[in-house]
N, C-alpha and C positions, 0 to 999 in steps of 0.2 A: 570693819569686818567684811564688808561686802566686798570694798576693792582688796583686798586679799583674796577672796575666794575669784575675782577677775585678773586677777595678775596668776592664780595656778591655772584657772580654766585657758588664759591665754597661751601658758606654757604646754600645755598640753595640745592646744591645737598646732602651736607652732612644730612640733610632735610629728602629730599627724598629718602636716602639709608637708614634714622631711619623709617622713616614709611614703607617703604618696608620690614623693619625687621620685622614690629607689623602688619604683615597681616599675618593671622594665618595658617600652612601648613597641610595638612586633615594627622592624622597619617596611617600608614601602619599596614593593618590588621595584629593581632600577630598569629603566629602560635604552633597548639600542638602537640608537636611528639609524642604524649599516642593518640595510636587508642582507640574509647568507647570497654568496655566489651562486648562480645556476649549477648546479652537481653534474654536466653533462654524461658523466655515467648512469646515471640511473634515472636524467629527465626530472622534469620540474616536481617542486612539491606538489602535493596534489590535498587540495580543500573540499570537502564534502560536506555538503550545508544540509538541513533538516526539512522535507517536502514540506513541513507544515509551517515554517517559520515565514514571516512578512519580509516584504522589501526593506522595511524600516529595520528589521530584526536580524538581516543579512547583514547590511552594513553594520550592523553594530558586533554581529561577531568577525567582521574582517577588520572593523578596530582593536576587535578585543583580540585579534591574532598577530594583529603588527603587519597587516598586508596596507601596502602604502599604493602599490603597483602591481596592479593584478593579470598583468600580462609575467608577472616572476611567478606566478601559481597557475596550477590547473583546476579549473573549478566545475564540482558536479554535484548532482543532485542525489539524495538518497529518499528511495520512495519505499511504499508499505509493500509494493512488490516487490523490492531487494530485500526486504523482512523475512518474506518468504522463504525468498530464493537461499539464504544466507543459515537463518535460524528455524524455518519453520513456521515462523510467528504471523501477528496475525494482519494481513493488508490493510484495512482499513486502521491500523494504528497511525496516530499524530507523531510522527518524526520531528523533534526540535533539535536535539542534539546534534554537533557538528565536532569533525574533528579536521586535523593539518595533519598530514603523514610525510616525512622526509629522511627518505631512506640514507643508510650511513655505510661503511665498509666494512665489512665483516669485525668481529673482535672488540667495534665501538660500542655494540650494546644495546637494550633499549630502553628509552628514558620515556614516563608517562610524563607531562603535564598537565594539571588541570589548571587550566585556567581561569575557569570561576567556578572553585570548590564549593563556596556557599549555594551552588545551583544543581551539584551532584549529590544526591541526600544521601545514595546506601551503597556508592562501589567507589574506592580508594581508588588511588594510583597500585599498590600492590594487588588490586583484585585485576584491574586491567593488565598490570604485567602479565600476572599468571594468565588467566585466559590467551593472551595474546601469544605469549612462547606455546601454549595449549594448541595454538591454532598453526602454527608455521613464524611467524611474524617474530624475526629475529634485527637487530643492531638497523635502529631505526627509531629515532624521534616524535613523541604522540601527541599531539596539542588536542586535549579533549573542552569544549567549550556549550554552553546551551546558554540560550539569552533568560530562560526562564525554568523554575525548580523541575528535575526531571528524575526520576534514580537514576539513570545514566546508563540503565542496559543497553539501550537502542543503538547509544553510542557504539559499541562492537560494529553492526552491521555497518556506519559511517565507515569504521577504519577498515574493514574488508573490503570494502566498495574503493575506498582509495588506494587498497596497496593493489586489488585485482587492474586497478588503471593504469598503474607504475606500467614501465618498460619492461619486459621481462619477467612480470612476476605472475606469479597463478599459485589460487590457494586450494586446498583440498575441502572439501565440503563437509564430509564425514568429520574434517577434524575441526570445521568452523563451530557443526553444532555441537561435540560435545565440549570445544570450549567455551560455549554456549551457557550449555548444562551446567560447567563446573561454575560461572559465575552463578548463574542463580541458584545452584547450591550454598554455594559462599557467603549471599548475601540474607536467605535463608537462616544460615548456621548461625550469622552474626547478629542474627534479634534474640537469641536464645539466652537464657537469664546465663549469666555465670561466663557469656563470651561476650568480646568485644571485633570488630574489621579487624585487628592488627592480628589479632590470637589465632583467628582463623585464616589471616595470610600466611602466619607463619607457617601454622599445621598444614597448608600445601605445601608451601614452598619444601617444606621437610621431607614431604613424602614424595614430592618429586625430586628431591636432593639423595634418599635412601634408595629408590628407582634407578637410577643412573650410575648407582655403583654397587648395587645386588644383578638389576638386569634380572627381575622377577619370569619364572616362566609359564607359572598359575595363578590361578584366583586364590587358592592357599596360599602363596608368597605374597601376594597383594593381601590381604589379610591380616600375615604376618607383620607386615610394614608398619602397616594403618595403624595396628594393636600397640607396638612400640612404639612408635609415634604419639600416640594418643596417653599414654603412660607418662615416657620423659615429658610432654610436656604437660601433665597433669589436667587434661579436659574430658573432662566427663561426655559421653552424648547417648543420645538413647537409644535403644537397639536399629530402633528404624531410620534415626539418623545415621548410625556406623554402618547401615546395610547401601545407606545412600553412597557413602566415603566409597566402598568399597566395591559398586554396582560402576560408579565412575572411572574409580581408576581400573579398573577390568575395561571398560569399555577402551581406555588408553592404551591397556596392553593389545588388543584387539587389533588396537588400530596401526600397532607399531611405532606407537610415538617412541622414539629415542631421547629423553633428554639428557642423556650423553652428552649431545649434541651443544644443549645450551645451559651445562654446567656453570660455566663461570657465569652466565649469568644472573642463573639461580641462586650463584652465593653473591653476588653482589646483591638481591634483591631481598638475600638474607639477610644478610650488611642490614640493609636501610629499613629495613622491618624491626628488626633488635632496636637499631639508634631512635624510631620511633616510640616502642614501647620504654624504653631507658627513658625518654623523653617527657614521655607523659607520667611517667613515676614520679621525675623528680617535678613537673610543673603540678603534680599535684601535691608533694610537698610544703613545696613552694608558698600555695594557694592556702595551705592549711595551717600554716605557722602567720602568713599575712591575718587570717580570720584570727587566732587567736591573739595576735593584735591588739587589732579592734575590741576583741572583748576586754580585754586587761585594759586599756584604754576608755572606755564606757564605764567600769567597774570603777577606776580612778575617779574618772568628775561626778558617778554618784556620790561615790564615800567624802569628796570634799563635800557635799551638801548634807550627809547626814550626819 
């Protein structure tokens, strides 16, 4: 009787060691040993490392950037006085965050990378998109990195520090801080029971997508946007949070942001925000039929015991 009930218990583990095989493992980012060419249009990448971060903490984000030869980068420092200068914020803050800026040709787009996501607790790659087309910061490559856990605001001030370095480029002030504003809105919004980062990527990206082909001329049309916006995509927020939505993008319209300008890649960044949340639908799926499983499985080698 016994080796009976070890010959089903065996079969069930052997079960469980095949489904353990068909759970799929995330592959390992591949790496290029060919650094890009110098871009002589628009002069070397440009690196900007965290005042607060150690010598030992440097190198380790110029490993973690793929810089092998750091005469192909331009490297600078971002201090609590660029905080200032940039966002308002406050000097005496610990700067860790670092980012790589490499400017691209018109049309190309801009791509965030996080490089060590496990170290940016509360802002995506779509919060820094937005912010960043927020701010001027168009078809241009972001390598956002920190050696150690950060939310990742500070990072912004990195990447203005290195595009105002770039050849040629100059950012507007007025539009740095309220891209400023709109992440720490964002990231704000996104602790809020019933929302998640991606929910509240989209609902920018939307109303900056409605923006651009209304060409609002009041805070009544801005209003307007925000309300249908917040409808189609069924999120709720509380008076004082939609007075927030709409105190911001007023303050956009103020400002004359065009995102006309950088439509297409608004919708591209709608693209990768949609294929996220599809994503996460079906990985949680996924995760919830794996668990039920296990319980039908457990349930099994009871019932042969009783």
């Amino acid at each position: 009787m016994k080796s009976k009930h070890f010959f089903k218990v065996a079969a069930l583990f052997s079960l469980l060691i095949f489904a353990l095989g068909m759970i799929a493992v995330p592959a390992l980012a591949s790496s290029d040993d060919d650094e890009d060419a110098i871009n002589e249009k628009y002069g070397l990448p440009i690196v900007v490392y965290g005042e607060a971060l150690s010598e030992k903490q440097k190198a380790e984000v110029r490993e973690l950037l793929g810089i092998k030869d750091p005469s192909k980068v331009k490297e600078i420092i971002v201090t609590g006085k660029d905080l200032v200068n940039y966002i308002d914020g406050d000097e005496h803050s610990n700067m860790y965050s670092s980012a790589k800026i490499t400017r691209k040709d018109a049309g190309e787009g801009l791509v965030i990378n996080q490089v060590t996501p496990e170290n940016i607790t509360e802002v995506t790659d779509e919060m820094y998109a937005n912010a960043l087309l927020t701010a001027g910061i168009e078809d241009a490559v972001v390598d956002v990195v920190s050696p150690v856990k950060v939310t990742g605001h500070s990072a912004l001030v990195g990447i203005y520090k290195a595009y105002d370095e770039g050849d040629g480029t100059s950012l507007n002030k007025d539009r740095t801080e309220v891209a400023n504003q709109e992440l720490n809105l964002a990231t704000k919004l996104a602790k809020k029971e019933g929302l998640d980062q991606d929910k509240v990527s989209e609902l920018l990206t939307e109303i900056k997508k409605e923006i651009a082909d209304q060409n609002p001329a009041t805070k009544e049309d801005i209003e307007k946007i925000i309300d249908e916006k917040l409808k189609t995509l069924e999120i709720q927020l509380s008076p004082e949070d939609r007075q927030l939505l709409i105190d911001l993008f007023n303050k956009m319209r103020d400002l004359n942001i065009n995102f006309d300008n950088v439509k297409t890649q608004l919708e591209t960044l709608s693209g990768d925000i949609q294929k996220r949340i599809e994503e996460a639908v079906g990985d949680k799926g996924f995760l919830e039929s794996v668990s039920n499983f296990f319980k039908e499985l457990i349930e099994s080698i009871k019932s042969i015991f009783s």
